[in-house]
C-alpha positions in Angstrom: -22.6 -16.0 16.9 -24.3 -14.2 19.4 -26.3 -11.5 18.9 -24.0 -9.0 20.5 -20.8 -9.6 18.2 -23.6 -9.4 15.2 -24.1 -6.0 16.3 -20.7 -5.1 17.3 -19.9 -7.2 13.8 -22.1 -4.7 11.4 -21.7 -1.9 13.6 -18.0 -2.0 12.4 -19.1 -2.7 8.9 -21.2 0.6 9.2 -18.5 2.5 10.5 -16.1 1.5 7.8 -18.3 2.1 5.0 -20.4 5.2 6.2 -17.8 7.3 4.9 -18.1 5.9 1.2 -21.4 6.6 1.3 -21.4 10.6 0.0 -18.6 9.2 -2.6 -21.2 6.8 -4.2 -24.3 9.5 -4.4 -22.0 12.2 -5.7 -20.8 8.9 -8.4 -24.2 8.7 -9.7 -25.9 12.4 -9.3 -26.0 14.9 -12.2 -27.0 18.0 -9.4 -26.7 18.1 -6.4 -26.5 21.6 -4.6 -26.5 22.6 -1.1 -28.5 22.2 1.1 -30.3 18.9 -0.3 -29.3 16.0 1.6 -29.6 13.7 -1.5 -29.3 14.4 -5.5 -31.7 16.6 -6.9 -31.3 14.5 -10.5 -29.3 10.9 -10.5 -27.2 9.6 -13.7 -24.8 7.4 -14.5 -22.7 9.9 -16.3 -19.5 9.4 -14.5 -19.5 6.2 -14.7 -20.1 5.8 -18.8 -17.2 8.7 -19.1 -15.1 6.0 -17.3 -16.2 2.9 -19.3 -16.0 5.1 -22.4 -12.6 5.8 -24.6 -12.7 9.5 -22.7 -11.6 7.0 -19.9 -8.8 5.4 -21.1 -6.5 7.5 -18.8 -8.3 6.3 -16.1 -7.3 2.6 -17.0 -3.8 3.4 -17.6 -3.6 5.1 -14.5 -5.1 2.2 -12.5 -2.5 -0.3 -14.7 0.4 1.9 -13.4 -0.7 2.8 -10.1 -0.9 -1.5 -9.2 2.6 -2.0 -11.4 4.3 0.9 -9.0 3.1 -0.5 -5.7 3.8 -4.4 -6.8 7.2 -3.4 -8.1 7.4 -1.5 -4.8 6.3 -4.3 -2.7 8.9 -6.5 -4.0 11.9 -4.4 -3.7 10.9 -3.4 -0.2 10.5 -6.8 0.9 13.6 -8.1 -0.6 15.3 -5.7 1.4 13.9 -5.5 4.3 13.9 -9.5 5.0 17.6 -9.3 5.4 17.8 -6.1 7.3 15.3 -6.8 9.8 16.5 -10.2 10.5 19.8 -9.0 11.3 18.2 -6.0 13.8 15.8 -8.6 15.3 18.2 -11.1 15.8 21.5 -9.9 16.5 23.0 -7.4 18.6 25.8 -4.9 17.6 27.2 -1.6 17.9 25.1 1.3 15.7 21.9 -0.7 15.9 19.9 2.2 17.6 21.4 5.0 15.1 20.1 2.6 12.1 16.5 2.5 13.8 16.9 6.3 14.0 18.1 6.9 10.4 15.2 4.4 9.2 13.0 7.1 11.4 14.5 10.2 9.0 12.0 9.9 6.0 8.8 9.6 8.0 10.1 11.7 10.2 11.4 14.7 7.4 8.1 16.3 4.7 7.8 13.8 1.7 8.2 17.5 -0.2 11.7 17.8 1.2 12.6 14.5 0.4 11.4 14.5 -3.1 12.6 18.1 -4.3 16.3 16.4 -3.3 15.6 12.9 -4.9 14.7 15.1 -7.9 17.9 16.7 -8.1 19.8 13.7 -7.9 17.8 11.6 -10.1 18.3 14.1 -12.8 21.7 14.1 -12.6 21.7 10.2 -12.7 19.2 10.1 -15.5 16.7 8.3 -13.1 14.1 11.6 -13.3 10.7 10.4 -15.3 11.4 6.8 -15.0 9.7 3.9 -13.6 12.9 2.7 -11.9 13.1 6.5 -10.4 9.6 6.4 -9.4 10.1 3.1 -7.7 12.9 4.2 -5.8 11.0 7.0 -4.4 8.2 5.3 -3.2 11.0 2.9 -1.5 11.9 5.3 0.3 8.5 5.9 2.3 7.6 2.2 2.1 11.1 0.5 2.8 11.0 1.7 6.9 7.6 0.5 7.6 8.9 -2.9 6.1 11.8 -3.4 7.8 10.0 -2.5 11.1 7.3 -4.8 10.9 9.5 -7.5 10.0 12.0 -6.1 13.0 9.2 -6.8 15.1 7.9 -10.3 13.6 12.4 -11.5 14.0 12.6 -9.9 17.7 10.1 -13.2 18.6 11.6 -15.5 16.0 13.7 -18.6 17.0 16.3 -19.6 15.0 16.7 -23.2 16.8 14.2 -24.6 14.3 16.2 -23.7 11.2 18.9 -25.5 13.3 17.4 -28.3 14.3 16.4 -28.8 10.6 19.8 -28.0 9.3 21.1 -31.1 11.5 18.6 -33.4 9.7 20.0 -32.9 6.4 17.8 -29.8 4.8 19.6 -27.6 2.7 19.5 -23.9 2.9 17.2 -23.7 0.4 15.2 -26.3 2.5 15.4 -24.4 5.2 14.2 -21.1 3.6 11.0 -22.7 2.0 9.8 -25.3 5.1 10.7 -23.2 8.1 11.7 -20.1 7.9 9.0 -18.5 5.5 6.2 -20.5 6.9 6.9 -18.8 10.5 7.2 -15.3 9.1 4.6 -15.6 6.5 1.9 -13.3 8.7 4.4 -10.7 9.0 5.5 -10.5 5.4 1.3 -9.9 4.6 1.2 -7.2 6.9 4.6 -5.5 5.6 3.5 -6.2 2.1 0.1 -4.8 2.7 1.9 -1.6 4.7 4.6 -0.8 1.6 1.5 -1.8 -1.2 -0.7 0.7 0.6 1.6 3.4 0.9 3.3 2.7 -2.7 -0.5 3.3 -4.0 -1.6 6.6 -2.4 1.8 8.0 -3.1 1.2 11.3 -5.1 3.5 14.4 -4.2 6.5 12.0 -5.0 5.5 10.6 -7.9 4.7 14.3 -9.9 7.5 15.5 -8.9 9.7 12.3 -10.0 8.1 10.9 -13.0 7.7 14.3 -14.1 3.9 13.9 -15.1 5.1 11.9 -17.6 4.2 8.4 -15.5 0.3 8.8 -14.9 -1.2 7.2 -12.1 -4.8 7.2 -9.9 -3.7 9.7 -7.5 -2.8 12.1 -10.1 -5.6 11.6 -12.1 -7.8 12.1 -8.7 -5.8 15.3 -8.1 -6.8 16.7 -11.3 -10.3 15.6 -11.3 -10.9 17.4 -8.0 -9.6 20.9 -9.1 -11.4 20.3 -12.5 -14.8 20.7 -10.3 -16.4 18.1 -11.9 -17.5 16.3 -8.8 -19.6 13.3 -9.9 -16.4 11.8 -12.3 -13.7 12.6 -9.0 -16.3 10.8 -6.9 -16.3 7.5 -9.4 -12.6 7.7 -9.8 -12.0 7.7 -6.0 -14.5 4.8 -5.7 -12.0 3.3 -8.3 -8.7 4.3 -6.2 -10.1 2.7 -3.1 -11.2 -0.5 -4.5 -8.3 -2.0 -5.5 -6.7 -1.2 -1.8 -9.7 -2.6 0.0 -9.8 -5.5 -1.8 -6.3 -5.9 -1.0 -6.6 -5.3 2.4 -9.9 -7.8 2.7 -7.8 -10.5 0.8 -4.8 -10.3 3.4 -7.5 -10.5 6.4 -8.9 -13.5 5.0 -5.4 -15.2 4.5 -4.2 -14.0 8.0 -7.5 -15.6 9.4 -7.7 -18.3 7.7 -3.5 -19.0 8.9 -5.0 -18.2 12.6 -7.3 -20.7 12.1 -4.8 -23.1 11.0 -2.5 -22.3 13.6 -5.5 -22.9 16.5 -6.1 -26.3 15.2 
C-alpha cells in the first residue's frame, strides 16, 4: 500500500467517524454549555444509568429492535427472491406498472402510509403486534429488496442451472450449488438495505405497535425531548453500533467473496 491510498484510506476513516465524535463527548460529560468546545466536567453517568437496572429498557429495546429487523430481513427476502427473478428474467405485459407500484411507498410519506396500515390492522386485530409491526416495516424494506435483487437477476444466466439440471442435480441441488452461490453478493446487500431500514424505522412502528412494542428508536426519541443529553448521546452510540457492525461484517464478507472470485 502506497502511501497515497493510506491517506485516501484514513482520510475516509476520518470522514466516517468525525461525525460520532460530538456523540461520544456528550456520552461521557456531566456539563457542557455553549460556547466550550469540550466538557467543562467529564463522567461516566450515562453510561452506568445504561449498565444499571434504570437501563433495562434500554436492553429490551436493543433485543427488539434486532428481532424486528431480522424477522424483517427474512420475510423481505423470501419475497423478494421470487419476485425479482421473475422481473429480471422474464418479460411480460404489466412489468413496468409493477416497478411503479413497488415505487408507491417510497414514493408516498411513511405517515400516510402508516395512519392507513393502522386502520386496517385494527380492524384485523394486527394493531400492537409483532406480526403487525413486521408487516409495516415490509412495506418500506420489501421494494429496496426486490430491486436490488431485480438488478443482481437482469445479469444472471440461467444456462448454468440448466447445464446442471442435465447432469443429474436436483432442484434442490440446483438451488444450493448454483443458483445461491451466484446471487449470494446481492442477497448481502438486500439484506443489509431491508436490515438497515427495518432498524431506524420509528414513525411506523409508534403508530403500529401502539407504544406497546419498545424499540431503540423510540427510546432515542424520548431521550432527546427528555433533555438529558449525555444518556441520548450513549443510547445513540448504542443504536448505531449494532448497524455498523453489520454493515462492517457484510463489507468483509463481500471482500473477502471478491477476493475469491479474483483468484
Amino acid at each position: 500500500m502506497n502511501k497515497r491510498s493510506f491517506l485516501l484510506g484514513l482520510s475516509i476513516i476520518a470522514a466516517v467517524l468525525l461525525p460520532f465524535l460530538p456523540l461520544l463527548l456528550w456520552s461521557v460529560s456531566n456539563q457542557w454549555f455553549y460556547p466550550a468546545l469540550l466538557p467543562q466536567q467529564f463522567g461516566l453517568r450515562s453510561w452506568q444509568y445504561i449498565l444499571s437496572t434504570a437501563g433495562q429498557q434500554i436492553t429490551e429495546g436493543l433485543v427488539q429492535s434486532t428481532s424486528l429487523a431480522l424477522v424483517t430481513t427474512c420475510c423481505s427476502l423470501t419475497v423478494a427472491l421470487p419476485a425479482a427473478r421473475a422481473l429480471g428474467l422474464y418479460c411480460f405485459p404489466g412489468k413496468k406498472a409493477i416497478g411503479l407500484f413497488l415505487l408507491l411507498p417510497i414514493i408516498v410519506p411513511p405517515l400516510c402510509v402508516s395512519m392507513g396500515y393502522h386502520l386496517w390492522f385494527i380492524r384485523l386485530g394486527l394493531a400492537e403486534t409483532f406480526a403487525g409491526v413486521v408487516m409495516a416495516h415490509l412495506t418500506f424494506c420489501l421494494p429496496y429488496t426486490i430491486f436490488v435483487l431485480w438488478g443482481v437477476f437482469t445479469d444472471y444466466d440461467p444456462d448454468f442451472e440448466h447445464q446442471a439440471r442435465s447432469l443429474g442435480a436436483s432442484p434442490i441441488q440446483v438451488l444450493v450449488n448454483v443458483t445461491l452461490p451466484m446471487i449470494l453478493p446481492g442477497i448481502c446487500i438486500a439484506a443489509l438495505f431491508s436490515f438497515l431500514l427495518s432498524w431506524s424505522q420509528y414513525l411506523s412502528t409508534l403508530i403500529i405497535g401502539g407504544g406497546r412494542l419498545l424499540t431503540l428508536p423510540i427510546l432515542l426519541f424520548a431521550l432527546m425531548d427528555s433533555g438529558d443529553r449525555p444518556v441520548a448521546a450513549a443510547v445513540s452510540l448504542v443504536f448505531v453500533l449494532p448497524a455498523l457492525f453489520a454493515l462492517l461484517v457484510n463489507a468483509h464478507f463481500l471482500g473477502r467473496q471478491g477476493m475469491t472470485g479474483v483468484r
